[in-house]
C-alpha positions as CSV (number, residue, x, y, z in Angstrom):
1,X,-8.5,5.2,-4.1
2,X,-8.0,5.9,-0.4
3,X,-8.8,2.1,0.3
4,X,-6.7,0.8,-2.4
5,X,-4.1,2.9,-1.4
6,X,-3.5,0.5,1.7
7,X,-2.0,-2.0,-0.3
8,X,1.2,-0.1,-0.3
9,X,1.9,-0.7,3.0
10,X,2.1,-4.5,2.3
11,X,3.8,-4.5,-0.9
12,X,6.4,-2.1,0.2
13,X,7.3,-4.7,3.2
14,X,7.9,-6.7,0.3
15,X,10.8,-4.5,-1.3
16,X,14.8,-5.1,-0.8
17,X,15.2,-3.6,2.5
18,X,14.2,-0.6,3.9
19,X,16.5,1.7,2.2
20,X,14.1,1.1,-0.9
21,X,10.3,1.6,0.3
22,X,12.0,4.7,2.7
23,X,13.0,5.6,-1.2
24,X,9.7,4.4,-2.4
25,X,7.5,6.7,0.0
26,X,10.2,9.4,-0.3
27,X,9.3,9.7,-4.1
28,X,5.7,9.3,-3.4
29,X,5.4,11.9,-1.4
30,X,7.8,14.2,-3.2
31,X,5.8,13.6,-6.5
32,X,2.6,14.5,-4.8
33,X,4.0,18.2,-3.0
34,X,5.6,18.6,-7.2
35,X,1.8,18.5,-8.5
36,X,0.2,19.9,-5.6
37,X,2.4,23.0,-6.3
38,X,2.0,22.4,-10.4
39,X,-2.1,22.5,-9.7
40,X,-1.9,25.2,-7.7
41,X,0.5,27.8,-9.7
42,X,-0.1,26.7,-13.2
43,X,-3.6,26.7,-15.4
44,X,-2.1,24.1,-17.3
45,X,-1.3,22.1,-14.9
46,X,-4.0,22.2,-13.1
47,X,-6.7,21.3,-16.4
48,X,-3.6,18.6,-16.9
49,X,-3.9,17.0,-13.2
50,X,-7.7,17.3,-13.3
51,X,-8.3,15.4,-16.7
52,X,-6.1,12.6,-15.2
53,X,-7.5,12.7,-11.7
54,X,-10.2,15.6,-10.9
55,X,-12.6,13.1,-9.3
56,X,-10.2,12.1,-6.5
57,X,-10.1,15.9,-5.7
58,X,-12.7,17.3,-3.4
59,X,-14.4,20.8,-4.5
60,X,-13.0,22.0,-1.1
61,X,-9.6,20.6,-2.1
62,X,-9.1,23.0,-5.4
63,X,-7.5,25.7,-3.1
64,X,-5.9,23.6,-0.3
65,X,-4.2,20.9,-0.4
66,X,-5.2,17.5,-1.8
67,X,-6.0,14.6,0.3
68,X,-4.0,12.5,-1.8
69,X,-0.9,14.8,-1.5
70,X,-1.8,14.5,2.6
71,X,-1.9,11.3,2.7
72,X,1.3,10.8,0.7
73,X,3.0,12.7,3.2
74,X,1.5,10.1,6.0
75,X,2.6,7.3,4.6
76,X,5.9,8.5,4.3
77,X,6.4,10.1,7.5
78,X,5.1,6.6,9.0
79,X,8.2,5.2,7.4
80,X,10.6,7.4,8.1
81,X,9.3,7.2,11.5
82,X,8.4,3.7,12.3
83,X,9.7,0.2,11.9
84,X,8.6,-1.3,8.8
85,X,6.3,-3.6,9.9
86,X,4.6,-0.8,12.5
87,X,4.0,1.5,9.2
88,X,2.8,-0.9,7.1
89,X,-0.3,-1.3,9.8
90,X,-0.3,2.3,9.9
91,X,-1.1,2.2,6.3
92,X,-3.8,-0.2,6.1
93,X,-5.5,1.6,8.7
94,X,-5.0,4.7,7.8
95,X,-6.6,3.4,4.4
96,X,-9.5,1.7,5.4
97,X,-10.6,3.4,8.6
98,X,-10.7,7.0,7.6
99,X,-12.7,6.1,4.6
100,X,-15.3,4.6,7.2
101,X,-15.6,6.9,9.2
102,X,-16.8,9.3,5.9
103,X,-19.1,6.4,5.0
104,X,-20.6,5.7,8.0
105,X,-20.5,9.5,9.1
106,X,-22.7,10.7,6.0
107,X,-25.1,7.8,6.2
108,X,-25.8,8.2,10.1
109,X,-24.1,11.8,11.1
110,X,-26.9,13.6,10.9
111,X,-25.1,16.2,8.8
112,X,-22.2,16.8,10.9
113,X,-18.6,17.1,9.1
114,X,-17.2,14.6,12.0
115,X,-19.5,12.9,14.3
116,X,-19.8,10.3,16.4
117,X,-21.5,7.6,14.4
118,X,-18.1,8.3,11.8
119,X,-15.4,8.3,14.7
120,X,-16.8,4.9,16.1
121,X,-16.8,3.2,12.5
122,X,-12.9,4.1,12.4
123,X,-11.9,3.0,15.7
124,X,-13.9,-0.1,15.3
125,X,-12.3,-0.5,11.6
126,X,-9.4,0.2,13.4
127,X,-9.3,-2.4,16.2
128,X,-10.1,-5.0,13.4
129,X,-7.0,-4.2,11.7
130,X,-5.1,-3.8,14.8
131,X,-6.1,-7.5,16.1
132,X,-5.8,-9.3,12.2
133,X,-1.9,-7.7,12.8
134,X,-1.7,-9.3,16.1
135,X,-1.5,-6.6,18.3
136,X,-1.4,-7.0,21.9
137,X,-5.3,-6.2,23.6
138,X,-3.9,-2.8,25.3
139,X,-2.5,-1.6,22.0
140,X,-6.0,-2.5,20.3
141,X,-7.5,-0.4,22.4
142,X,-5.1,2.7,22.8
143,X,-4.5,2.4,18.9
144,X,-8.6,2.9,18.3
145,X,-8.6,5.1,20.6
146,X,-6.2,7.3,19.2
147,X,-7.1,6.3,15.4
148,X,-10.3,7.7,16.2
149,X,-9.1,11.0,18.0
150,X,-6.8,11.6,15.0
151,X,-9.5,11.3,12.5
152,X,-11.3,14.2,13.9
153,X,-9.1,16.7,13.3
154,X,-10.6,19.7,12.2
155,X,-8.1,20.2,9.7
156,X,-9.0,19.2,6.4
157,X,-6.6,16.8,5.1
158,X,-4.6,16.2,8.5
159,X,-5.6,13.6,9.9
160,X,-4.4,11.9,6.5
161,X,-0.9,12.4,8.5
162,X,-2.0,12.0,12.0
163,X,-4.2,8.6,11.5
164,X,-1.0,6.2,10.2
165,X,0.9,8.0,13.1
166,X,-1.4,7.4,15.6
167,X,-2.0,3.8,14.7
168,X,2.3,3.4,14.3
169,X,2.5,5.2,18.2
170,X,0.5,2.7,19.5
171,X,1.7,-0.2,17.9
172,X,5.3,0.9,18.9
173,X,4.4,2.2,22.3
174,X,1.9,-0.8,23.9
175,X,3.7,-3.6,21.5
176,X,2.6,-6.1,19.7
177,X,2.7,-10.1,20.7
């Protein structure tokens, strides 16, 4: 889900100005806090939201909040924030580089919750979406950099919201050709 999640970063560039995926990701995001707070204050809600989604949830997610809702709120505060093009590359990072770094961190972590096998699988996943976006060489680099900082987080969930806006600082800080 997380990588297939990147796709609305594309397809909202797609919609009838801004005003509509700044709507889009709005609703997204407001829709995800609505059944965070429904899972976590109703029984029914919960066994409801679990029977349509329980396997996207983490076991450490059933008292905190849900990556999904997390990253909901990153991908909307990536276009509130940044130009449209700048957040749709936040996306599609944010979507496949964080779900490298898990990969590549369990298989070669040795264990670790965030280690450095994982961190340099997301900047590397990172850079490659950075360069197929066209950015300049100094904002492939800082963009990693920071991609890969961001991911590490300690928080769970957070660096859900502080991947896409480390990706979108770069981009909008060191430019793009």
């Amino acid at each position: 889900m997380h990588v297939a999640s990147g796709l609305l970063g594309p397809v909202a560039l797609r919609l009838p100005g801004r005003s509509a995926a700044l709507a889009f990701f709005s609703g997204l995001a407001l829709a995800a806090l609505v059944l965070e707070a429904a899972r976590r204050h109703s029984p029914a809600a919960r066994r409801a939201v679990d029977a349509l989604g329980g396997s996207l949830f983490r076991r450490e997610e059933a008292r905190g909040v849900s990556g999904p809702t997390t990253l909901a709120l990153g991908y909307a505060v990536s276009w509130w924030v940044f130009a449209p093009r700048v957040a749709a590359v936040a996306i599609v990072v944010t979507a496949l580089a964080d779900p490298a770094a898990a990969l590549v961190g369990r298989r070669f972590g040795h264990g670790a919750a965030k280690s450095l096998a994982g961190s340099a699988a997301c900047a590397g996943v990172a850079a490659c979406v950075f360069v197929l976006a066209g950015a300049s060489l100094p904002a492939v680099a800082a963009g990693a950099a920071l991609v890969a900082l961001a991911e590490r987080a300690p928080w769970a969930g957070v660096d859900n919201i502080l991947v896409p806006l480390a990706a979108g600082s770069a981009l909008t800080l060191l430019g793009s050709r």
